[in-house]
N, C-alpha and C positions, 0 to 999 in steps of 0.2 A: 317252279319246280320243273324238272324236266319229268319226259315219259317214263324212265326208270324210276323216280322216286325222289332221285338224288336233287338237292338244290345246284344250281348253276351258279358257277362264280362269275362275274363279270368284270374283267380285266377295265383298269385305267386306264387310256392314252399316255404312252411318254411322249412330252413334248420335250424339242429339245433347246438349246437357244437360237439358232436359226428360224425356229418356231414362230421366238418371240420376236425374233430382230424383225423379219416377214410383216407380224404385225404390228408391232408400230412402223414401221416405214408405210406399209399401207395405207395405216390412220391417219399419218404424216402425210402422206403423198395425195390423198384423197380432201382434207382440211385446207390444204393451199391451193387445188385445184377448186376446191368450191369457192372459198374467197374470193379467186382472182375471178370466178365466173359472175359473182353475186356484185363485185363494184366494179372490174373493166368494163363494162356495156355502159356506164353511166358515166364514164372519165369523158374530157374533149377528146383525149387522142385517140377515141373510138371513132371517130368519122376517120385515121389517116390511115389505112393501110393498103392493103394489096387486093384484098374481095372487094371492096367496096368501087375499086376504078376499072373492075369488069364490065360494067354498064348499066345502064340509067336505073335498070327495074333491080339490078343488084343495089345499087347504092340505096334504093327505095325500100327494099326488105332490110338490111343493114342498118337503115338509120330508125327504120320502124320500133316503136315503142314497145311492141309486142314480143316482138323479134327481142329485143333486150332482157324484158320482161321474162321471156320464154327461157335465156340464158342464166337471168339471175335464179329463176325457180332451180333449174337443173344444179348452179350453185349451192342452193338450199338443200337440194338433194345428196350432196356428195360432203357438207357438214355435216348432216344427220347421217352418213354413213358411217362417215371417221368416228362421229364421236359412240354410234353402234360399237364397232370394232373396239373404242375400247374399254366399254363396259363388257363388250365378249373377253376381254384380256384376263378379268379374271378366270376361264377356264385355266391358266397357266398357271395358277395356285395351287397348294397342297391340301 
């Protein structure tokens, strides 16, 4: 109730379909980014690229377990996001 007495209505959001395109491409975008973070660190052609022929103590943190480890976690991170995002989808129901 508000201070006069009266009850207060409280409006919906309209969501519109750009709403919804937003998130699923999010969910989309954020799903394939985990993945590729969760199993590239543990592919062979993780040892060939461009950081890693920086220098000795790069190649060292690069090849480091941890260091992979530390990128599959953040992988993990960004599938529990997507898959957030789309049990938040159903706010776009009636």
């Amino acid at each position: 109730m508000s201070d006069n007495g009266h009850m207060r209505v409280v409006e919906e959001p309209e969501f519109r379909w750009y709403h919804k395109l937003a998130s699923i491409l999010f969910a989309v975008f954020c799903f394939e980014v985990g993945v590729l973070l969760l199993v590239f660190p543990w592919m062979d052609s993780w040892e060939v690229n461009y950081f890693s022929s920086f220098s000795v103590e790069w190649k060292q943190i690069w090849a480091s377990n941890y260091f992979r480890g530390a990128l599959s976690g953040l992988g993990l991170l960004n599938i529990y996001i997507s898959c957030a995002e789309v049990f938040r989808f159903r706010r776009f129901s009636a």
